[in-house]
ChimeraX commands (.cxc) that place a marker at each C-alpha (Angstrom):
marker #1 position 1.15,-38.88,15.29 radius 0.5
marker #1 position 1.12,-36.18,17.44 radius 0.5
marker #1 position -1.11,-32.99,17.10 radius 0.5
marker #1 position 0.81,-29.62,16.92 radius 0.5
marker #1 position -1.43,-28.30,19.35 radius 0.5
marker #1 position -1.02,-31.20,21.80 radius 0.5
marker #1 position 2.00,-30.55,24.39 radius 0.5
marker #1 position 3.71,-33.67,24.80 radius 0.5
marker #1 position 3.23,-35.91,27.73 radius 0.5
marker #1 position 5.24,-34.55,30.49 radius 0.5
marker #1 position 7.29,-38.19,31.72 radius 0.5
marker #1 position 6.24,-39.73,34.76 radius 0.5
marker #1 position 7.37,-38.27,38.50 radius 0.5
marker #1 position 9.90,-40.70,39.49 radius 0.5
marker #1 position 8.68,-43.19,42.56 radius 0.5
marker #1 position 9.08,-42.14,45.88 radius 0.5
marker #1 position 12.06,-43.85,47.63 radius 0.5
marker #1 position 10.74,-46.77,50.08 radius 0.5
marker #1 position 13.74,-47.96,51.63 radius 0.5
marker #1 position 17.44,-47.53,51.48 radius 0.5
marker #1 position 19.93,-50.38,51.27 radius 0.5
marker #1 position 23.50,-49.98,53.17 radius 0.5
marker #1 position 24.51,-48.31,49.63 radius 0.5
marker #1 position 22.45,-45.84,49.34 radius 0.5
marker #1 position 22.55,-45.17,53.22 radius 0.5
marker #1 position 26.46,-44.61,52.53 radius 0.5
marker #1 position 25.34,-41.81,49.74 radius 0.5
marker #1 position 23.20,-40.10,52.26 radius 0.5
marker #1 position 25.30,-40.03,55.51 radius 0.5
marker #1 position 28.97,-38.79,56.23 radius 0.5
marker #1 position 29.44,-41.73,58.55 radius 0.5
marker #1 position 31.48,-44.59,58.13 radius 0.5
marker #1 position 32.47,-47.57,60.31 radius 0.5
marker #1 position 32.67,-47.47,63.17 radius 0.5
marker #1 position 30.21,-44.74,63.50 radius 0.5
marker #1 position 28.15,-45.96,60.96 radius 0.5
marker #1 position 24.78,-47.59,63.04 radius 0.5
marker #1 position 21.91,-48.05,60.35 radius 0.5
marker #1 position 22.57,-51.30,58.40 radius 0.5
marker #1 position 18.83,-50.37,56.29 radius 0.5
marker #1 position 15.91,-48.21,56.34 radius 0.5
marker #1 position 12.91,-50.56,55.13 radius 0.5
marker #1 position 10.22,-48.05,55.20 radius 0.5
marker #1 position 10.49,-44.37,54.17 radius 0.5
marker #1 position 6.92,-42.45,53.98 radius 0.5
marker #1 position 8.17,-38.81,52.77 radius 0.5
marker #1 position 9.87,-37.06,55.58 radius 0.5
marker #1 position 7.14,-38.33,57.94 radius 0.5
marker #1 position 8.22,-41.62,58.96 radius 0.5
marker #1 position 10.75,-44.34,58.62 radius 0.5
marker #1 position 12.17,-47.71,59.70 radius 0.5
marker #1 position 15.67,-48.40,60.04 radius 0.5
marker #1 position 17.25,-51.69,61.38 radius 0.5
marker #1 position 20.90,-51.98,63.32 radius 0.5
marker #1 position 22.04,-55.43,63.35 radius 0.5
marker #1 position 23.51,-55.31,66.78 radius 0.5
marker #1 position 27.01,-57.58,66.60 radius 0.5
marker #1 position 29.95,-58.34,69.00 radius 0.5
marker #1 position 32.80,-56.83,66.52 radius 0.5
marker #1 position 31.64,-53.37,66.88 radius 0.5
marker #1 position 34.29,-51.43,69.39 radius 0.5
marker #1 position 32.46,-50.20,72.19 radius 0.5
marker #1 position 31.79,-53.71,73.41 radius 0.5
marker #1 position 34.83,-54.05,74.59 radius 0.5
marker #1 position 35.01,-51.86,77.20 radius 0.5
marker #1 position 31.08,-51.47,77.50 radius 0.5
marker #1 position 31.65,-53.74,79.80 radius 0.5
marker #1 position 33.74,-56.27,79.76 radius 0.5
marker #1 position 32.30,-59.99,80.08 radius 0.5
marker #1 position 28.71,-58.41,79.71 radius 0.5
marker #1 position 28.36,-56.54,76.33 radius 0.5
marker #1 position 25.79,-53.64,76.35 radius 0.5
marker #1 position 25.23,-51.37,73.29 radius 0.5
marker #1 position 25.61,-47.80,74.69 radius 0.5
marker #1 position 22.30,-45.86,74.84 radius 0.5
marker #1 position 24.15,-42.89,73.31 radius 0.5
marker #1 position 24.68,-44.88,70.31 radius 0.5
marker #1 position 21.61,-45.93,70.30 radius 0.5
marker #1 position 19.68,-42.64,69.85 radius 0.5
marker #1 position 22.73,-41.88,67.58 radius 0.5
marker #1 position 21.86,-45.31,65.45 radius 0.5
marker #1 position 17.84,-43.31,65.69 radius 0.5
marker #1 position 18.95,-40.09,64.49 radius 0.5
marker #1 position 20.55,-41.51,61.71 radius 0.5
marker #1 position 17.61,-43.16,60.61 radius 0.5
marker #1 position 16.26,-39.86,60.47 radius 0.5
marker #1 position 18.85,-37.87,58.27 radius 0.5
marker #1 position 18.73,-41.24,55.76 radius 0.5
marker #1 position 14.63,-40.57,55.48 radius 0.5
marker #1 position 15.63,-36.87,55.15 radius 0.5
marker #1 position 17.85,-37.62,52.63 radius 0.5
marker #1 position 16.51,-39.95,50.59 radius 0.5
marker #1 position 12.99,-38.26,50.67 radius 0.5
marker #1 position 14.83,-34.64,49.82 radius 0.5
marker #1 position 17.32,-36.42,46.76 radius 0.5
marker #1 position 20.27,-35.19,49.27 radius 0.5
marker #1 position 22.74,-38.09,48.11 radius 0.5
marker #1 position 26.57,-37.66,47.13 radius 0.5
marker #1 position 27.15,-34.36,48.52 radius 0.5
marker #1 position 28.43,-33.27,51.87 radius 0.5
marker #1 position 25.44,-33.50,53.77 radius 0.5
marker #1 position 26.51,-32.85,57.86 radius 0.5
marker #1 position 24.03,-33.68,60.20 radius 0.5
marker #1 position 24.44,-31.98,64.01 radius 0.5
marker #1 position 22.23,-32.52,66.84 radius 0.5
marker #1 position 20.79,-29.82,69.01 radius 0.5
marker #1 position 19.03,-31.46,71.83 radius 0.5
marker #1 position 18.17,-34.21,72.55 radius 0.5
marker #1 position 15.20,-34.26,75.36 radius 0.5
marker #1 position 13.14,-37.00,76.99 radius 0.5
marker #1 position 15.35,-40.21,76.61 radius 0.5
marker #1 position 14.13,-42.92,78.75 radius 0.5
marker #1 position 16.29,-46.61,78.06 radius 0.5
marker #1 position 13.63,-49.37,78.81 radius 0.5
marker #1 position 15.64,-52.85,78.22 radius 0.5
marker #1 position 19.72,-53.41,77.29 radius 0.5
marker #1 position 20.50,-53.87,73.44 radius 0.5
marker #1 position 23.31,-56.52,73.58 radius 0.5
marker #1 position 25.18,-58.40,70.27 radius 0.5
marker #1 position 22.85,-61.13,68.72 radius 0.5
marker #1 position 19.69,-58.47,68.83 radius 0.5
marker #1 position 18.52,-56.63,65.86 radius 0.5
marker #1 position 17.49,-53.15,66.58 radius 0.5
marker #1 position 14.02,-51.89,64.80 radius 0.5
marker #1 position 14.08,-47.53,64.97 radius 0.5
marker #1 position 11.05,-45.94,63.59 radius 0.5
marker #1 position 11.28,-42.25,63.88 radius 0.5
marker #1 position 8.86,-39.72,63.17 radius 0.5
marker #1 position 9.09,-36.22,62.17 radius 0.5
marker #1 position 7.80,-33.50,64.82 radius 0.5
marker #1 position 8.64,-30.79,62.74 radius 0.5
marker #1 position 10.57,-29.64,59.92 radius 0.5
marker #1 position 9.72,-29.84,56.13 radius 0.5
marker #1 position 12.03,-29.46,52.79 radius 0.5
marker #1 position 14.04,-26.21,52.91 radius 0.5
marker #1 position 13.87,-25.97,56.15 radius 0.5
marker #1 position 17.58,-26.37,58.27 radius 0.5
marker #1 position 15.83,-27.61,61.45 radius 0.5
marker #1 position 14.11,-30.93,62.03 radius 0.5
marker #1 position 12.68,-32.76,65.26 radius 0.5
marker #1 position 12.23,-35.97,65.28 radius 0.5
marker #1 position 11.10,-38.51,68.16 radius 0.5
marker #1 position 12.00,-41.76,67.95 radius 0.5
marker #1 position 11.65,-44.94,69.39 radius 0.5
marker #1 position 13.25,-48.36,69.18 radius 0.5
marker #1 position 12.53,-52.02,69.73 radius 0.5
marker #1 position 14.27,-55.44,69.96 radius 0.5
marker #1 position 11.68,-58.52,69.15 radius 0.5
marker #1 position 8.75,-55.89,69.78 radius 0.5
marker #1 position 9.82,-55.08,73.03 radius 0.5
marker #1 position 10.88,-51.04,73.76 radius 0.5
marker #1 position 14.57,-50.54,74.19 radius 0.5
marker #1 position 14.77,-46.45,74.24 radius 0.5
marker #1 position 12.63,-43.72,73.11 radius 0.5
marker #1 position 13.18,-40.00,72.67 radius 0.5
marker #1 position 13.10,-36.89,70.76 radius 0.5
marker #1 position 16.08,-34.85,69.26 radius 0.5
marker #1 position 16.51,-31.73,66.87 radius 0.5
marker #1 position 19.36,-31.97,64.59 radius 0.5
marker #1 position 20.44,-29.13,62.36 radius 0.5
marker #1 position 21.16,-29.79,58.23 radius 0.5
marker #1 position 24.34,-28.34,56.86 radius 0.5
marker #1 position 24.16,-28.85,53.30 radius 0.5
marker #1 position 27.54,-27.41,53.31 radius 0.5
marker #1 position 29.20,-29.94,54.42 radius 0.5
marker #1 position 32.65,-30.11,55.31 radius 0.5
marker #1 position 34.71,-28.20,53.12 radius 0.5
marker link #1:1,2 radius 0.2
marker link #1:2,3 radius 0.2
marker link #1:3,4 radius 0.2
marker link #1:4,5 radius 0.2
marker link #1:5,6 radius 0.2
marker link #1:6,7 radius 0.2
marker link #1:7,8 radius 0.2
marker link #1:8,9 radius 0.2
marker link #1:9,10 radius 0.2
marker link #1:10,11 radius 0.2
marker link #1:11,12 radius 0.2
marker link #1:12,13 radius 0.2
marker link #1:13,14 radius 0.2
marker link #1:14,15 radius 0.2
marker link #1:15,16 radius 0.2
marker link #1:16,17 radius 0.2
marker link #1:17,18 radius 0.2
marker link #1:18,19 radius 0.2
marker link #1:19,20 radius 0.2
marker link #1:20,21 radius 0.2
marker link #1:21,22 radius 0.2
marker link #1:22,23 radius 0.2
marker link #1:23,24 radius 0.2
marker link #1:24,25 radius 0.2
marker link #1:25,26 radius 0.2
marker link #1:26,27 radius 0.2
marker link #1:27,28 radius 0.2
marker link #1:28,29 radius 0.2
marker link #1:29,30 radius 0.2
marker link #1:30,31 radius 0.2
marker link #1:31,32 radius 0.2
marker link #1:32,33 radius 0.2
marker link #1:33,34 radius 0.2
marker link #1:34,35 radius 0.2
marker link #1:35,36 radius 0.2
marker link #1:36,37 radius 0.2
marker link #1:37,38 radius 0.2
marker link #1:38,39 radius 0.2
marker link #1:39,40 radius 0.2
marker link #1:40,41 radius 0.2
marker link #1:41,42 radius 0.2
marker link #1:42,43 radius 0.2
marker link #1:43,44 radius 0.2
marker link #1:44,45 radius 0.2
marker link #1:45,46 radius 0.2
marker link #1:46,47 radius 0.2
marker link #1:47,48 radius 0.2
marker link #1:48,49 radius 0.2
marker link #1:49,50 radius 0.2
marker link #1:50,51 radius 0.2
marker link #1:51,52 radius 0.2
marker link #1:52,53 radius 0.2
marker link #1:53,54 radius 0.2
marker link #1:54,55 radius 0.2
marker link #1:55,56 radius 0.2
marker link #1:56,57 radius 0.2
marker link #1:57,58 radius 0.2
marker link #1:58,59 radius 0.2
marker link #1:59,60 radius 0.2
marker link #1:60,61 radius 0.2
marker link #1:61,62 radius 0.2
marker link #1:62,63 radius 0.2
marker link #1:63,64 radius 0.2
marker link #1:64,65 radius 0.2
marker link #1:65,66 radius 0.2
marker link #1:66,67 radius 0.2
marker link #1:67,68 radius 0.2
marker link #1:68,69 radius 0.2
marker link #1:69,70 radius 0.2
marker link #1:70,71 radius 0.2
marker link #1:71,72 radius 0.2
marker link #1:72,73 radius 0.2
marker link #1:73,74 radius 0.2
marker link #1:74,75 radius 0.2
marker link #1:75,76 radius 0.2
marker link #1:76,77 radius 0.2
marker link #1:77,78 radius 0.2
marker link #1:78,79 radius 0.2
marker link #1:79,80 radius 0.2
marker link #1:80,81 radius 0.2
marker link #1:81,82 radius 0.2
marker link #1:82,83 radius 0.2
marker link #1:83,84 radius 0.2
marker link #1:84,85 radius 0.2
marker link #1:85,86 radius 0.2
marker link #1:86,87 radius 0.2
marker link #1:87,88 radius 0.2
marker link #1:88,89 radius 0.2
marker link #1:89,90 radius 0.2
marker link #1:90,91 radius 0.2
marker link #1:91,92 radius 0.2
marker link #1:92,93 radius 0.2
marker link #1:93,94 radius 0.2
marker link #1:94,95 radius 0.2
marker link #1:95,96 radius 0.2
marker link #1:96,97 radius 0.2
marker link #1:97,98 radius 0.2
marker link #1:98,99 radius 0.2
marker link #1:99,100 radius 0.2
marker link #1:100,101 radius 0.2
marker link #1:101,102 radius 0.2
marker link #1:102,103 radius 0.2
marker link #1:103,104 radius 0.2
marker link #1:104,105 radius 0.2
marker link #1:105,106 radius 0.2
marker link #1:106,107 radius 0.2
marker link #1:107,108 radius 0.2
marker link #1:108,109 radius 0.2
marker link #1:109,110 radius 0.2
marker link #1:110,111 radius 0.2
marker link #1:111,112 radius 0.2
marker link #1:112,113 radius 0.2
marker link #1:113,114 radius 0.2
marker link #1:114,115 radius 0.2
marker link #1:115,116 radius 0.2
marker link #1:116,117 radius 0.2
marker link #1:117,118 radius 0.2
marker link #1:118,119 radius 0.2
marker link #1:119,120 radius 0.2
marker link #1:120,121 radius 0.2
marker link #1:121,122 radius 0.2
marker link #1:122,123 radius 0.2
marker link #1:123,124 radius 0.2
marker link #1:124,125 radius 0.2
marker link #1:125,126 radius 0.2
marker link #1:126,127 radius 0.2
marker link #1:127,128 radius 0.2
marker link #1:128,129 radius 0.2
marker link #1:129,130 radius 0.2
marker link #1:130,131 radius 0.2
marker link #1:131,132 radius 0.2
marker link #1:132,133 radius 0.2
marker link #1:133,134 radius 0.2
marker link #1:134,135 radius 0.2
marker link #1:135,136 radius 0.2
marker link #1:136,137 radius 0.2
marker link #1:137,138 radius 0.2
marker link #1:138,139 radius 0.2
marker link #1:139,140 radius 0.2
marker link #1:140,141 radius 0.2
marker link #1:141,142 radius 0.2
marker link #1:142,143 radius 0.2
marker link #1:143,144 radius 0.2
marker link #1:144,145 radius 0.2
marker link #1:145,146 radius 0.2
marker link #1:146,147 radius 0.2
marker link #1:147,148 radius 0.2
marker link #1:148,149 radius 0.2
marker link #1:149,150 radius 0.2
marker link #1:150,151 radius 0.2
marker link #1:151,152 radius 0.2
marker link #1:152,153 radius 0.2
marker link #1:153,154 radius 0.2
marker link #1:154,155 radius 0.2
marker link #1:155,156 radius 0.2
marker link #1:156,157 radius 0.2
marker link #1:157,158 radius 0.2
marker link #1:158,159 radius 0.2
marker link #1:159,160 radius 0.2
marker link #1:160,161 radius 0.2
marker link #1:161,162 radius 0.2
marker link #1:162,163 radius 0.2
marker link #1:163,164 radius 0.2
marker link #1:164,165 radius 0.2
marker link #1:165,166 radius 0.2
marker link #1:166,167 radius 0.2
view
């Protein structure tokens, strides 16, 4: 029995988000196939840091024209795939799911490509926020990404929210 004097117990704060499955990741981001480049984010600290993976397969379009007989994942995809691995941490951290969330880059500075992404590899992002906080409409991020441990591309971008959406 409770005292009258006693507030109740407020309930507990819900548990941070960790990781987002492709489901989630679809709640989050406007992008669909085949524009859509983050198959999972496995680690989410806040709006600090996060993991994302892009399972890296021959069916996606550009590989047939980039290049024929020798399949090589465009690097502008794959600071795309990066930045959004950021927007997923940004919106899973920030609760921005099932609205109309539009994400728009602002520069992108510093990209150096260090080894070719090709179907078969599995790309590991981690990204890390430079600046930007909740509330706030601009973000940079650098980010860097891997294939069996070994660097593939690194960089930093700012990207604008538009919690507007399109509308």
């Amino acid at each position: 029995m409770q005292d009258s004097t006693t507030a109740p117990e407020a309930p507990p704060p819900a548990a941070p988000l960790r990781e987002a499955d492709i489901a989630l990741i679809q709640r989050i981001l406007p992008h669909r196939y085949p524009f859509l480049l983050v198959d999972r984010v496995r680690e989410i600290d806040g709006t600090s840091r996060a993991v994302g993976i892009k399972n890296v397969t021959m069916n996606e379009p550009h590989f047939t024209g980039h290049f024929p007989g020798k399949p090589i994942m465009p690097g502008v995809t794959i600071v795309e795939a990066m930045a959004q691995t950021a927007a997923v941490m940004v919106g899973a951290t920030l609760g921005l799911t099932d609205g109309n969330l539009l994400i728009y880059f602002m520069a992108i500075d510093n990209v150096k490509f260090r080894r070719m992404v090709v179907p078969g590899d599995q790309l590991l992002m981690e990204v890390t926020t430079l600046r930007g906080k909740a509330g706030a409409k601009v973000w940079k991020f650098r980010g860097i990404a891997r294939v069996d441990g070994e660097l593939a591309a690194e960089t930093e971008f700012t990207a604008m929210l538009d919690l507007g959406g399109a509308g």
